[in-house]
OpenMM code with the backbone's topology and positions (N, CA, C; nanometers):
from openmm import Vec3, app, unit

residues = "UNK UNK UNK UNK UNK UNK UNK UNK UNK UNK UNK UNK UNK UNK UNK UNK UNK UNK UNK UNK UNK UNK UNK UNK UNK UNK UNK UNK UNK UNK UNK UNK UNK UNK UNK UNK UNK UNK UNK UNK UNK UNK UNK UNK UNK UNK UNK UNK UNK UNK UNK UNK UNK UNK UNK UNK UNK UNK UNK UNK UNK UNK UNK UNK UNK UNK UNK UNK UNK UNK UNK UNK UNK UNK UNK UNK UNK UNK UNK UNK UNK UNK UNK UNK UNK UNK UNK UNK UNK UNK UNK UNK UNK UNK UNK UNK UNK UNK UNK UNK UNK UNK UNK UNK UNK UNK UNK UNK UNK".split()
positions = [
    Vec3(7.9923, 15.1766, 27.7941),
    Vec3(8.0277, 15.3146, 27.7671),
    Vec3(8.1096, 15.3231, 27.6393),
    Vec3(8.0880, 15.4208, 27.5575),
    Vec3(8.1301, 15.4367, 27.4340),
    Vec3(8.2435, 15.5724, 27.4451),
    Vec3(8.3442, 15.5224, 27.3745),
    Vec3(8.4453, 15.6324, 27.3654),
    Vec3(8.5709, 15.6146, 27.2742),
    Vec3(8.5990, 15.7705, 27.2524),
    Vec3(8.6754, 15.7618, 27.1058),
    Vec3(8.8258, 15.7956, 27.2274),
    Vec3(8.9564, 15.7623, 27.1261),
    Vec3(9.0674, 15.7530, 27.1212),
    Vec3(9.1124, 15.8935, 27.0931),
    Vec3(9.2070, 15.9724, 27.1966),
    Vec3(9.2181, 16.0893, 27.1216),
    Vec3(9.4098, 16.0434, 27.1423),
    Vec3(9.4357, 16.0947, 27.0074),
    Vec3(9.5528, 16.1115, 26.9746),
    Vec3(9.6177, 16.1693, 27.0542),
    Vec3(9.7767, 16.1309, 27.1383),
    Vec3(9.8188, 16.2336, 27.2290),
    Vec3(9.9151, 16.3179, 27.1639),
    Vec3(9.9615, 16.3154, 27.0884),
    Vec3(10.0639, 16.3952, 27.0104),
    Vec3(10.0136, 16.4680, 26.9582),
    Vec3(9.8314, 16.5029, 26.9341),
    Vec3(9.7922, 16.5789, 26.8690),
    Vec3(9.7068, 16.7070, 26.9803),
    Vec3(9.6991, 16.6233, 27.1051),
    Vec3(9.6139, 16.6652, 27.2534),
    Vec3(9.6861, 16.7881, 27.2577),
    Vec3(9.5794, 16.9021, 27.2774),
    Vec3(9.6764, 17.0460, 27.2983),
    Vec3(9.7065, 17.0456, 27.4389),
    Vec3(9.7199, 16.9463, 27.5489),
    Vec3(9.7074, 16.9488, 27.6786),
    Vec3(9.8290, 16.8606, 27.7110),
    Vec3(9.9034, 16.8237, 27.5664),
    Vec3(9.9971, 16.7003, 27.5696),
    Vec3(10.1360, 16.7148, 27.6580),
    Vec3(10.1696, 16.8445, 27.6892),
    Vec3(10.2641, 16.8589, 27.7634),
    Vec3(10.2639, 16.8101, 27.9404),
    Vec3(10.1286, 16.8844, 27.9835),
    Vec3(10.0911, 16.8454, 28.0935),
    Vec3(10.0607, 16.6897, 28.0744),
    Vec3(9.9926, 16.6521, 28.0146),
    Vec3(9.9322, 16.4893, 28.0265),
    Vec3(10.0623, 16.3992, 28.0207),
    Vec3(10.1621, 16.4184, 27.9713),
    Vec3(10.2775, 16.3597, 27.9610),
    Vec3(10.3468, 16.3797, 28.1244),
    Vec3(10.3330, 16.5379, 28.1578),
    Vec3(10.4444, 16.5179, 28.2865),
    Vec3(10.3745, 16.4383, 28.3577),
    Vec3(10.2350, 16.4693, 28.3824),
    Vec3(10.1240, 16.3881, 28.4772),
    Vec3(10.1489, 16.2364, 28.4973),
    Vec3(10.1777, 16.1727, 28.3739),
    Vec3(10.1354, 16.0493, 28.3510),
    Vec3(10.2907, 16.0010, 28.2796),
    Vec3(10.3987, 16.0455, 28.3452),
    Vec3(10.4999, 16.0009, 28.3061),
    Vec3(10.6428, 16.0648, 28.4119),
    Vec3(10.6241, 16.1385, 28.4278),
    Vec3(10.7076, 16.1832, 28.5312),
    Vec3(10.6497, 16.2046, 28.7188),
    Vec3(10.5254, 16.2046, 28.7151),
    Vec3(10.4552, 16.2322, 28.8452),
    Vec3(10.4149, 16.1040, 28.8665),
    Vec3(10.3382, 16.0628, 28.7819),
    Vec3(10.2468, 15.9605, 28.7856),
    Vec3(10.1735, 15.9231, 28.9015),
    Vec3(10.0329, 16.0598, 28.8680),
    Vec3(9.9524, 16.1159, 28.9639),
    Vec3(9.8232, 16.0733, 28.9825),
    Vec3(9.7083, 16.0730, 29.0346),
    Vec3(9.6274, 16.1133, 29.0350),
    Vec3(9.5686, 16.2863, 29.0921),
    Vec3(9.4219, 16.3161, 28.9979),
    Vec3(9.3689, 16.4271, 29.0768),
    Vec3(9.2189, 16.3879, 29.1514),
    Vec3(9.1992, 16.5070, 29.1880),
    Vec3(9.0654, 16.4867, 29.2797),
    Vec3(9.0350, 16.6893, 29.3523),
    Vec3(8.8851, 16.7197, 29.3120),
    Vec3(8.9028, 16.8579, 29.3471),
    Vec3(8.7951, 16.8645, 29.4375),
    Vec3(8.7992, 16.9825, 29.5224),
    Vec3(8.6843, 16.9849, 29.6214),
    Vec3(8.6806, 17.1147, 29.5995),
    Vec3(8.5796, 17.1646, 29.6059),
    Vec3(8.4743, 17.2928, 29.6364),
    Vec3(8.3802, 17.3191, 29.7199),
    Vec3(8.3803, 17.4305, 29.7669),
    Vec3(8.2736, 17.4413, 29.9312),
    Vec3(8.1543, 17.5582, 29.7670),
    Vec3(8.0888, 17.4983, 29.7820),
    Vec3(7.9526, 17.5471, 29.6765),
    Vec3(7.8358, 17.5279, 29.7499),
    Vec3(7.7639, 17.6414, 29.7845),
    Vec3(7.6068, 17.7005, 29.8220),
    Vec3(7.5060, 17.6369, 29.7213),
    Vec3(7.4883, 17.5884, 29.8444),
    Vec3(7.3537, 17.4566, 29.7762),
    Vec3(7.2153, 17.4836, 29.8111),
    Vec3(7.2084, 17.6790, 29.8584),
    Vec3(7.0814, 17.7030, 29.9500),
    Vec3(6.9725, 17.7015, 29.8324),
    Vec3(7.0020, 17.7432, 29.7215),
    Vec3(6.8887, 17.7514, 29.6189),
    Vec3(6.8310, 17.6084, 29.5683),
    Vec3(6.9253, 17.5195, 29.5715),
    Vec3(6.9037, 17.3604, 29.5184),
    Vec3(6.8163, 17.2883, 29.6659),
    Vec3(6.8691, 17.3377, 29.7822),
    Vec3(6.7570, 17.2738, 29.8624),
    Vec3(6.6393, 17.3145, 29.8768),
    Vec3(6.5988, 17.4804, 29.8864),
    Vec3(6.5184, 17.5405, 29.8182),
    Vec3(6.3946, 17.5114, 29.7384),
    Vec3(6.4897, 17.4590, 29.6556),
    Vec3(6.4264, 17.4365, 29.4863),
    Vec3(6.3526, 17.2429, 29.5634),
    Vec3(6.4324, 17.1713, 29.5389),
    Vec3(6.4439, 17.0650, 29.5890),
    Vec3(6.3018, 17.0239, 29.7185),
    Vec3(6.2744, 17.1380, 29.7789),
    Vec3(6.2083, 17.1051, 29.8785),
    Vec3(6.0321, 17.1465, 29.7928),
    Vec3(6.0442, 17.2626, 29.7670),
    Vec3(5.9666, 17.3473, 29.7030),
    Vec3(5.8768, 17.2129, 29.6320),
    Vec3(5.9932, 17.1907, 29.5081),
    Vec3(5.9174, 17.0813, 29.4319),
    Vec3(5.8826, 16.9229, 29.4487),
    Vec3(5.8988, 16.8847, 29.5812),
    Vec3(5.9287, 16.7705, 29.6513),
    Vec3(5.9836, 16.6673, 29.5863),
    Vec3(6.0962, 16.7199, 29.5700),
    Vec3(6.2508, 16.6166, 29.4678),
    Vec3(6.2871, 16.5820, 29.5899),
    Vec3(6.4307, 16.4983, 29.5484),
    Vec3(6.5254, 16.4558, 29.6953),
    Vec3(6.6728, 16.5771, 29.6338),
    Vec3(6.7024, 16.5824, 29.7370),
    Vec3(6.8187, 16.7190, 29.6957),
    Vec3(6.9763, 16.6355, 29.6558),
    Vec3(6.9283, 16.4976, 29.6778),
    Vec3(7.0584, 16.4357, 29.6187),
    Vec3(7.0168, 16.4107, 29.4935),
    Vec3(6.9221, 16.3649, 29.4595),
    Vec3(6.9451, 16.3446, 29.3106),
    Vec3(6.9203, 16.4681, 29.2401),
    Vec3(6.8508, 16.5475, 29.2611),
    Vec3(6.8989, 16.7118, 29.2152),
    Vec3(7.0609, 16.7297, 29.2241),
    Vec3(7.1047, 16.7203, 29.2864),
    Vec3(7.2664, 16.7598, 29.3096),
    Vec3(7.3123, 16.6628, 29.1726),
    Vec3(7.3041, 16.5213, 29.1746),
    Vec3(7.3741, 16.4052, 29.1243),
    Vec3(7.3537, 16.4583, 28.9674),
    Vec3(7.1888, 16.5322, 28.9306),
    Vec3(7.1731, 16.5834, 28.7892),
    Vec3(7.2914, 16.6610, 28.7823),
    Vec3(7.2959, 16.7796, 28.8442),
    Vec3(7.4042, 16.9343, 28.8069),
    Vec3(7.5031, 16.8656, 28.8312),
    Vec3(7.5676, 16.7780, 28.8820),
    Vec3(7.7314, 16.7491, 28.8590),
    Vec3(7.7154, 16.6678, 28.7525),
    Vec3(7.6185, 16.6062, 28.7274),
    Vec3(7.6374, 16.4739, 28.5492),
    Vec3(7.6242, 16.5737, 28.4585),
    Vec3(7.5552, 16.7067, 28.4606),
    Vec3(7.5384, 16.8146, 28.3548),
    Vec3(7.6888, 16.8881, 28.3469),
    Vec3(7.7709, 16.9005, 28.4400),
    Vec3(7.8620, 16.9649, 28.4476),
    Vec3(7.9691, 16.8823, 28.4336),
    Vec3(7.9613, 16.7901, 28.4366),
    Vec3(8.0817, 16.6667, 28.3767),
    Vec3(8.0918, 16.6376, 28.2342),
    Vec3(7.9384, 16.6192, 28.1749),
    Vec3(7.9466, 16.6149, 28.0901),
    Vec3(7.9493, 16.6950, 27.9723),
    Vec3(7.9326, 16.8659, 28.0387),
    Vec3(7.9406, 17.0007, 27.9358),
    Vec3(8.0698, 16.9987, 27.8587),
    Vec3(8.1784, 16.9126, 27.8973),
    Vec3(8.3390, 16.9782, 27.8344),
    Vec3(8.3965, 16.8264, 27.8062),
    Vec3(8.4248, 16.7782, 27.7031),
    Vec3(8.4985, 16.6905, 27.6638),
    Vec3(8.6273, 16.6930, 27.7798),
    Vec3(8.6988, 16.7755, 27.8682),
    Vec3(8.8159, 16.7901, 27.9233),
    Vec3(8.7774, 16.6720, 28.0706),
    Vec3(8.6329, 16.7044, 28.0777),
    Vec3(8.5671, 16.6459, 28.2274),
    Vec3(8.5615, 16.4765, 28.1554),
    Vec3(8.5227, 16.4566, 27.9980),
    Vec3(8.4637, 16.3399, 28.0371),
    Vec3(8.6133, 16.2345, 27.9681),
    Vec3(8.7102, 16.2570, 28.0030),
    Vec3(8.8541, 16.2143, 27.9711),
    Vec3(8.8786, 16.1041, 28.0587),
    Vec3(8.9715, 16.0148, 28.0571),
    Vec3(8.9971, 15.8789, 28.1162),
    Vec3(9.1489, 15.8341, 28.0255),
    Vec3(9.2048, 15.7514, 28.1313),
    Vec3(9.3170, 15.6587, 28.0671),
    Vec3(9.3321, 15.5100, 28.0887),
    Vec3(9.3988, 15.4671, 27.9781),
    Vec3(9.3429, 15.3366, 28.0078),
    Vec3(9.4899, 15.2484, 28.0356),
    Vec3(9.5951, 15.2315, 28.0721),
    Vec3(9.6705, 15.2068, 28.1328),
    Vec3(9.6887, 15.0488, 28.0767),
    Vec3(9.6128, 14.9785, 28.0494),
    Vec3(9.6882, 14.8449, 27.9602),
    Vec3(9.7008, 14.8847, 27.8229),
    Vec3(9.6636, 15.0044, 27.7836),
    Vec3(9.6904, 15.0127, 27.6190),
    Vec3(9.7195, 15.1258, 27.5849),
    Vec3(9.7971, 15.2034, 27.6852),
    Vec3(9.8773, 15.3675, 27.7177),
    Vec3(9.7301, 15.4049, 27.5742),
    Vec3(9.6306, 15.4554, 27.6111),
    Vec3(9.5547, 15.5005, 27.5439),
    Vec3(9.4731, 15.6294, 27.6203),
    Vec3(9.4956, 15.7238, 27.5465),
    Vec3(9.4068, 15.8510, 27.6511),
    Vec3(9.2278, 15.8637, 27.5435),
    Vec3(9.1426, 15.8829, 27.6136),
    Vec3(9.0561, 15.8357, 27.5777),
    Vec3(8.9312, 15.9387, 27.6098),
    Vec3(8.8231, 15.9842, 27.5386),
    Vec3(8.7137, 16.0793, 27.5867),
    Vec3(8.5587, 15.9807, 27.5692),
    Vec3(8.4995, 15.9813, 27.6729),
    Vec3(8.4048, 15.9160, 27.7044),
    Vec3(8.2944, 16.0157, 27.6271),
    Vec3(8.1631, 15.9227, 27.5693),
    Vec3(8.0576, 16.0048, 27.5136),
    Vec3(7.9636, 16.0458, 27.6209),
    Vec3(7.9669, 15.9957, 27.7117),
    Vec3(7.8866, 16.0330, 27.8454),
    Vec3(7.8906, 15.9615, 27.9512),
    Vec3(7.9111, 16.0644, 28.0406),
    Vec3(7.9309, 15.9814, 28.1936),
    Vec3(7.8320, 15.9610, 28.2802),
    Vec3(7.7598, 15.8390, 28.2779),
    Vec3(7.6661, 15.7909, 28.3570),
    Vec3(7.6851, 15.8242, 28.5085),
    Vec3(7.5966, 15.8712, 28.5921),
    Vec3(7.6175, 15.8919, 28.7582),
    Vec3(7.5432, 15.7367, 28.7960),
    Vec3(7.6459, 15.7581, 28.9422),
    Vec3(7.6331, 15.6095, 29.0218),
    Vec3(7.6589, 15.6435, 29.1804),
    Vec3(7.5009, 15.6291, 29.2457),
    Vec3(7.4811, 15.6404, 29.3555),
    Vec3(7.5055, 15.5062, 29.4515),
    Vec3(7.5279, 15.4964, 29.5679),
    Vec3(7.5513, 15.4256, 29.6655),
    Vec3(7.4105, 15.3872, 29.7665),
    Vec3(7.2894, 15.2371, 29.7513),
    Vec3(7.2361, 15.2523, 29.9011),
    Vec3(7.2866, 15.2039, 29.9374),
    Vec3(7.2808, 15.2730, 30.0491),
    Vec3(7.3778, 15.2033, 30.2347),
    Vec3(7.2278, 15.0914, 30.2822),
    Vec3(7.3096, 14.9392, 30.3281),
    Vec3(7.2252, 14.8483, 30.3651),
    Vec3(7.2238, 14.8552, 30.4872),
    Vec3(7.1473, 14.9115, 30.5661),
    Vec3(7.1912, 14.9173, 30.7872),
    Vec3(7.1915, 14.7838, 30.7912),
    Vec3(7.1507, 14.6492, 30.8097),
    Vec3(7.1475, 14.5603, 30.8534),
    Vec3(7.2457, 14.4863, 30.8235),
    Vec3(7.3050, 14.4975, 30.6931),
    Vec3(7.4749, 14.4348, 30.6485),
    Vec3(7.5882, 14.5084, 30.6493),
    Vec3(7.5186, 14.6614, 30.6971),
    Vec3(7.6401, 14.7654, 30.6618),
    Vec3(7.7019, 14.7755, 30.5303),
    Vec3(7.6500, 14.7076, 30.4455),
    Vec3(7.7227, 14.7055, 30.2873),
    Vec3(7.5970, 14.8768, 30.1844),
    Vec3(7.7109, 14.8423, 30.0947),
    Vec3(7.6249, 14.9023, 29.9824),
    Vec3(7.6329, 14.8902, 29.8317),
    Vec3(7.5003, 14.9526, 29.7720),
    Vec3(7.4565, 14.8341, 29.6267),
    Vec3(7.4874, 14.9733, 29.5546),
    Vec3(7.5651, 14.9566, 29.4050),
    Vec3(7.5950, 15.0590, 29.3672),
    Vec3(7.4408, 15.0780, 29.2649),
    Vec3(7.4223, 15.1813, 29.2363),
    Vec3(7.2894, 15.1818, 29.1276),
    Vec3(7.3297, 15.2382, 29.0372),
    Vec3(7.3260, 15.1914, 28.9207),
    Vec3(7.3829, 15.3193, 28.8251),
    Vec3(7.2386, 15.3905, 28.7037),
    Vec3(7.2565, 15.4702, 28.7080),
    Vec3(7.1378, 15.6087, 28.5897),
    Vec3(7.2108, 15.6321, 28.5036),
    Vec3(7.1324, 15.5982, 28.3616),
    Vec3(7.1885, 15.6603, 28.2473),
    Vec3(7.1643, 15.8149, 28.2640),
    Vec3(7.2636, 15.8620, 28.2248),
    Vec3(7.2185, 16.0425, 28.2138),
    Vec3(7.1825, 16.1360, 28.0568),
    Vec3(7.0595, 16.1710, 28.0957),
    Vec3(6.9743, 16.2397, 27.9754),
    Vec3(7.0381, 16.3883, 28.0123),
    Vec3(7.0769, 16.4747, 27.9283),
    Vec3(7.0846, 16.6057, 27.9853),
    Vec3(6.9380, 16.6772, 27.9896),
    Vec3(6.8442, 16.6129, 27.9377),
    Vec3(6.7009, 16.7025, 27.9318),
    Vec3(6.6436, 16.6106, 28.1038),
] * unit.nanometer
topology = app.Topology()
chain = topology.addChain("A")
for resn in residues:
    res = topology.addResidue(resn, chain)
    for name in ("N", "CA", "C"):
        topology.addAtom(name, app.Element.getBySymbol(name[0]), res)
């Protein structure tokens, strides 16, 4: 994965990213209850699987805003914007109970 260095003293977000990551020293994580009747819909209609339909619109929507595709890198206090965020699905193995991560480059077309 390729990604540039963004200056934090220059980050217009630098106030928050500082309390975040210096006085809290947080993580985030967001949830949304979002109507998925048109994507299964759609999904069924065109005989897709409705997870990897889903897995497209959140890699399209991660990757629309430089703000989504942000990261820190913590051995080299470096805040950092990724050029694109690859999605990475999980199969579940029934017979070992384990699972193999797969990862998809993401095309927005």
């Amino acid at each position: 994965m390729n990604y540039k260095i963004i200056d934090k003293e220059k980050y217009y977000r630098k106030g928050v990213f500082r309390h975040f990551s210096e006085d809290c020293k947080c993580s985030t994580s967001m949830t949304a209850r979002i109507d998925v009747t048109y994507l299964v819909e759609y999904s069924k209609r065109n005989g897709t699987k409705f997870y990897i339909n889903f897995l497209y619109i959140l890699s399209k929507v991660l990757n629309s805003r430089e703000d989504y595709r942000m990261g820190y890198l913590w051995q080299t206090d470096e805040l950092i914007c990724y050029d694109v965020i690859n999605p990475t699905q999980y199969v579940f193995h029934e017979d070992t109970e384990t699972c193999t991560p797969v990862y998809t480059e993401y095309f927005e077309e």
